[in-house]
N, C-alpha and C positions, 0 to 999 in steps of 0.2 A: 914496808907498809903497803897496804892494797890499797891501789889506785882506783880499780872499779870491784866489785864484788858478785860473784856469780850469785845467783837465783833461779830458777828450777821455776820454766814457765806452766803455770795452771793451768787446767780448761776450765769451762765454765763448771762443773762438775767436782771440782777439786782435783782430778788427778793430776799425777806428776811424769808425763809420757817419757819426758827423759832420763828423771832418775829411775825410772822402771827399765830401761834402753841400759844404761851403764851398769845397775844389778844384775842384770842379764847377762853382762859379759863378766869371762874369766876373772881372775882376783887380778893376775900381772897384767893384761888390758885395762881394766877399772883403775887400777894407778896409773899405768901411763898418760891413758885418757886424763886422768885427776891432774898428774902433771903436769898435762899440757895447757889445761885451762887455768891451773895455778899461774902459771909463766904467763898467761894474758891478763890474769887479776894483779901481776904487782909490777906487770911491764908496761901494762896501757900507755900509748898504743905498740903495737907489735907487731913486727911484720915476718914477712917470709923466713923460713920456712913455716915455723909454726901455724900465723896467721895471715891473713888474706881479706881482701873486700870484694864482697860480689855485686854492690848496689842495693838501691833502694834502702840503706841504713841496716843490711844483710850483712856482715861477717863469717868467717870459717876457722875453725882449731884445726889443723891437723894432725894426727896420731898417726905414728906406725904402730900396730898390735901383731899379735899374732905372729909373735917371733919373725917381725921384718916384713910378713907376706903380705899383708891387708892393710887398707888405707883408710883410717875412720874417720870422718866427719861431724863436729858438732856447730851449729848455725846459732849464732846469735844476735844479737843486735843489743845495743848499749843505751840505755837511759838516764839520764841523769849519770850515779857514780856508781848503777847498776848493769850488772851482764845479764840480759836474759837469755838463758838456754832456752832455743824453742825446738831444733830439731836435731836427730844424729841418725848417722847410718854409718855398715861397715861394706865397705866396697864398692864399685862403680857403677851397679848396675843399677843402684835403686838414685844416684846422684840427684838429677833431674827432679824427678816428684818431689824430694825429700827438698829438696830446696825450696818448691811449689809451697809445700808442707809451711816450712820455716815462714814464708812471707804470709801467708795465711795466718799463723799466729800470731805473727805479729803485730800485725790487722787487728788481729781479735785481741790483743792483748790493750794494743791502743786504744780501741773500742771501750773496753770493760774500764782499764785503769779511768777515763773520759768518764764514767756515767757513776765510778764512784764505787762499783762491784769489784771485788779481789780477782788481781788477776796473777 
């Protein structure tokens, strides 16, 4: 039984930046990826290797894809018995921003879900 349930953070706009992010990758990444976030919707909470805390109510998945070689990140933060996907990247070099990225929406996520607009 899932403990918390992924969701796929909106902008204000409707889009869905991160399921555009995992479409985009390969079909065997897309499931790894899927697996790994599966493994934190029915293990809450979860720790290492998989999962991680970076502050400020941030979280991280981590995936190996790319037959071993690349290291993907997806950032979330947890509500209630909801996961919200806000950011992912693959690789090291975009880490930093992408993190930026993540707490920024979550910002804005709090902001919106607060005023009563779909976030």
């Amino acid at each position: 039984m899932k403990r918390i349930t992924a969701r796929f953070y909106r902008t204000a706009t409707g889009g869905q930046p991160i399921k555009d992010w995992l479409l985009s990758l390969p079909a065997d990444d897309r499931r790894i990826v899927g697996v790994d976030i599966a493994k934190v919707e029915y293990g809450w909470p979860v720790g290492m290797p998989v999962c991680a805390p970076l502050g400020n109510g941030l979280w991280e998945v981590r995936s190996t894809i790319a037959r071993g070689k690349v290291e993907a990140r997806t950032y979330f933060a947890v509500e209630g018995g909801d996961m919200i996907l806000l950011a992912a990247h693959s690789g090291k070099d975009r880490q930093h921003r992408t993190i930026d990225l993540a707490l920024e929406r979550w910002k804005d996520f709090r902001t919106r879900r607060g005023s009563g607009q779909p976030s």
